[in-house]
N, C-alpha and C positions, 0 to 999 in steps of 0.2 A: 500392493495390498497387504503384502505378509506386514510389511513395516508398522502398518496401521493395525495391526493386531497383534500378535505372537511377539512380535518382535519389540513393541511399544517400551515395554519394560526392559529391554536388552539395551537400546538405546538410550535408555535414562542413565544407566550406568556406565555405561562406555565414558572413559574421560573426555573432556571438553580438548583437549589436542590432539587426541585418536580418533575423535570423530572430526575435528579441522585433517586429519591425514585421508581419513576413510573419504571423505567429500574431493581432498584433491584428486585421488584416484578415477574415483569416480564422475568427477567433474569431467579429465583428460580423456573418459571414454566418450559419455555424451559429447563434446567438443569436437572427437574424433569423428563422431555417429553423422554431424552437421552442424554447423555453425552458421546456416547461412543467414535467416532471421538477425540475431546477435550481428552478425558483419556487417548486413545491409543496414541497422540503423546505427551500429558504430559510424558507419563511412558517413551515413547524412550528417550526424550530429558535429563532428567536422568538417563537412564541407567547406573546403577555403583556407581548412586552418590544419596545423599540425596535430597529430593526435601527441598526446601526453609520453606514451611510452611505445613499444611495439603492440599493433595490433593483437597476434598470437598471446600475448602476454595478458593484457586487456582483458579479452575472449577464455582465457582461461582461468583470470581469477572471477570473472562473471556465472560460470558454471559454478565452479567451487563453491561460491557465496551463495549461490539459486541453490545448490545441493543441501549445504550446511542448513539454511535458514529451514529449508523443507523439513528435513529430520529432527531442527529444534522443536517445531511445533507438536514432535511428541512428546515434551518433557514438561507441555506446559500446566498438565497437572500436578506434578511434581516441583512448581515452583512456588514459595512460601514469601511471608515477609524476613521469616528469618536467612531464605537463600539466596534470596532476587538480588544481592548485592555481588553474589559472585559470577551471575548472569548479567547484570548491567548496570551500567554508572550512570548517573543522573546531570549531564552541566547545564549551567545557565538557571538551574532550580531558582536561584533569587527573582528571575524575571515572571516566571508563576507564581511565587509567592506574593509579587508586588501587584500583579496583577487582580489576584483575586482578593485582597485589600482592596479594592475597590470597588466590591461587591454584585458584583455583575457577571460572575465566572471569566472564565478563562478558554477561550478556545486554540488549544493546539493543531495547528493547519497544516498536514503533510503531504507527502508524496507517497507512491508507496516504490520508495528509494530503502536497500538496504533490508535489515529485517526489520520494517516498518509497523509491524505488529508488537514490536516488545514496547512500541511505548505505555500498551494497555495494563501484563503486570509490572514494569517501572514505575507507573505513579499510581498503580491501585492499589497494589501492597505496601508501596510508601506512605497509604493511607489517606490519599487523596480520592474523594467520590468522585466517579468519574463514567462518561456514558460514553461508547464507541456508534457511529453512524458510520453503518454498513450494511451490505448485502452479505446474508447469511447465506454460507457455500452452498448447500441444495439447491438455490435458488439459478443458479449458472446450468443446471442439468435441463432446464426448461428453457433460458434464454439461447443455451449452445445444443438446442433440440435436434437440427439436421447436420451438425459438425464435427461433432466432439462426442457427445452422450453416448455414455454403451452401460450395460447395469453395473460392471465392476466400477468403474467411474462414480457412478451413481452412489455406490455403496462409499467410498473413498470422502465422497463430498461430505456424507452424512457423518462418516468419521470423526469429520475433521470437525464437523461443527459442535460436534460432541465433548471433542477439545479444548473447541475457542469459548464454547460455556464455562469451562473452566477456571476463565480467566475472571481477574476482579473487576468486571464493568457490565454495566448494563448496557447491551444492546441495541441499537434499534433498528429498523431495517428500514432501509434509504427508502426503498421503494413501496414504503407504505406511511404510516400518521407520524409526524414529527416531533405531537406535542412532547414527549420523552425528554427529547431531545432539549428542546428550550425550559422544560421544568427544571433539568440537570443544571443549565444557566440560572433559570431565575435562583437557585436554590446557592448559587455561587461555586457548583461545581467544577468541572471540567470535562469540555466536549473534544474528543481527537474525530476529526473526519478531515476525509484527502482529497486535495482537490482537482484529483484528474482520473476520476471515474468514471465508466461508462456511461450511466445513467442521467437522465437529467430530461427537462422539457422545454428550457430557454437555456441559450447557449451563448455562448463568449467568442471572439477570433479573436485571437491575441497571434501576436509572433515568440514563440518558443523554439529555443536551440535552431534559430536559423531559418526555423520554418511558420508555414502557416497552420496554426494548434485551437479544436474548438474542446472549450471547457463547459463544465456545467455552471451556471447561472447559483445554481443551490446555496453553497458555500459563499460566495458574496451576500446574501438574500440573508440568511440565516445570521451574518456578523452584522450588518445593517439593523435589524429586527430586533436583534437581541441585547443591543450595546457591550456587548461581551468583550473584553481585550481578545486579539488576536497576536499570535505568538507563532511564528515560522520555525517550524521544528523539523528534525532528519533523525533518525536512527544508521547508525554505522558502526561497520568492524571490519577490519582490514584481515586476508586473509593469514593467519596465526595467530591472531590477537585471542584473548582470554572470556572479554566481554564484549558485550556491543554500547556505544556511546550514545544515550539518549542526548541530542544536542538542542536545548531548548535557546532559541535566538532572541533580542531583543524583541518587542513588540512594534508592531506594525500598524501607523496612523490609519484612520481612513481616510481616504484619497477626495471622496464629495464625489463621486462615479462609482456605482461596482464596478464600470472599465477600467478606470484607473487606479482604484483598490488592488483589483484582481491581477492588473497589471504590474503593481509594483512588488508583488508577492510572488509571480512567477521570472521578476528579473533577479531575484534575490535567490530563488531555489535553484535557477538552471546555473547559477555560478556554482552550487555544491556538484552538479551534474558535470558539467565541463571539467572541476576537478576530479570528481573521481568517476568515470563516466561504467565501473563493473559494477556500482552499486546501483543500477538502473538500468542497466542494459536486460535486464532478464523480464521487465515492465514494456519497455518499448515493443520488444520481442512480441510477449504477448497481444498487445492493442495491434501490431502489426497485422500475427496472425488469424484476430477474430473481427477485423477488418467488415468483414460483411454479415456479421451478426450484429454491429453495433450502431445503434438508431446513428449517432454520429460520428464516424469515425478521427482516433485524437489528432491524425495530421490528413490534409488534405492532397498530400502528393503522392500517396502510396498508390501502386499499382491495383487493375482489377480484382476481386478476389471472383475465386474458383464459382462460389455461390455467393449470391449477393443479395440480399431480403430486400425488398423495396421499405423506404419509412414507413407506409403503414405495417407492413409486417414486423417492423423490429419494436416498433410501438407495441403492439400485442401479444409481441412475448415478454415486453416489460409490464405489462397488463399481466399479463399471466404469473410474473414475478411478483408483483406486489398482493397477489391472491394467496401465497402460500400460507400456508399455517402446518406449523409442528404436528403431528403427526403424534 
């Protein structure tokens, strides 16, 4: 909580390699505190196969990077057009440029691998109009009502959303009117929304990293709908690095199936995942954990959770979710 206040301003100044030190520190405690989330879905994601490097290794640049990425989110008022280049690099920019030449916007399709949020001011401050489809953080203090939620919490989320205003993009909130969303398209802007989100009301089973993975529906619906290019994007920074690498990837045909759209989009992601499996291990962690809060949970093999809402209750607290209004 201090960090999200008092501290906010401390951390903007702190240099970008002291706070990469300050995170490994801190990283090796968390790591030390448990690691077992992070291990269990390191082990599955190679099941069968050799992992890359040593586990311990892995596991500790995964903290680090969950650390680092947390504490950036306090600088993101303090990032301008004139600074955002010493924050992040832009590749594959020709492939959005090419794409919205063609008048129909641009949708960049992520994960939330890495610091998956910088791609908001990378290409908003580079001047590109551009809408984000998400759940607005307050909005988790309601869906994670019997798990997680305590008032400090509560206060942290509104924090942050306070934040992520901040940033250069209009908003929208997944779990409510989308039209936002598709005006940003017709208008030939650029939509980023991710495609392995809790939320959702029709679902996908695909096979991802080995296992059996349900997606939301949304994200295929929306690029069908919209004729909008689709562009397979990642955000990364390895730990010591200076910036982080908005990686914007070739465009992605439609398949004639959202199954097979969807599908060729998630064989394309989980290869950045198998390479560098710390940029997403602090994600899986998560959907692991909240497991029985979630109408669908991301892989079907995980063990019972502690509490466990039946669909119609999970349904109604995204009901409940799409009710919020500011405040």
């Amino acid at each position: 909580m201090f960090l999200y206040y008092p501290g906010q301003s401390l951390v903007n100044r702190v240099p970008g390699p002291v706070l990469d030190g300050l995170s490994g520190a801190g990283g090796r405690v968390l790591q030390a505190l448990g690691a077992g989330d992070m291990s269990e879905e390191l082990r599955a994601i190679y099941a069968g196969r050799s992992l890359p490097r040593p586990e311990g290794e892995i596991l500790g640049d995964a903290f680090r990077l969950t650390l680092y990425n947390e504490l950036e989110v306090l600088r993101y008022p303090f990032l301008d057009p004139g600074t955002i280049d010493g924050t992040c690099v832009v590749e594959g920019r020709e492939h959005l440029d090419a794409a919205r030449a063609q008048g129909r916007g641009a949708i960049v399709l992520i994960g939330h691998y890495g610091a998956n949020q910088m791609i908001m001011p990378a290409l908003g401050h580079a001047g590109y109009r551009m809408a984000q489809l998400s759940a607005p953080p307050p909005v988790w203090a309601e869906i994670l009502r019997d798990s997680r939620t305590t008032p400090l919490w509560e206060k942290v989320l509104q924090r942050r959303w306070q934040l992520e205003k901040r940033l250069p993009v209009e908003h929208v909130n997944v779990f409510r009117f989308l039209r936002p969303a598709f005006e940003t398209l017709k208008q030939n802007g650029v939509l980023g929304l991710a495609f392995d989100g809790g939320g959702g009301k029709k679902w996908l089973k695909l096979d991802f990293l080995g296992r059996k993975a349900n997606f939301s529906l949304q994200p295929a619906q929306i690029w069908k709908k919209s004729g909008a290019v689709l562009l397979p994007t990642y955000v990364t920074r390895r730990p010591g690095e200076r910036r982080h690498r908005v990686v914007i990837t070739e465009p992605l045909p439609w398949m004639g199936t959202p199954e097979a759209s969807f599908a060729a989009f998630v064989r394309r992601f989980e290869a950045w995942v198998y390479a560098a499996p710390e940029q997403y291990l602090h994600f899986l962690a998560m959907r692991r954990r909240v497991r029985g809060t979630d109408v669908m949970p991301l892989f079907d093999d995980y063990p019972p959770a502690a509490h466990q809402l039946d669909p119609a209750e999970a349904e109604e607290r995204l009901r409940l979710a799409g009710e919020w209004r500011e405040a």
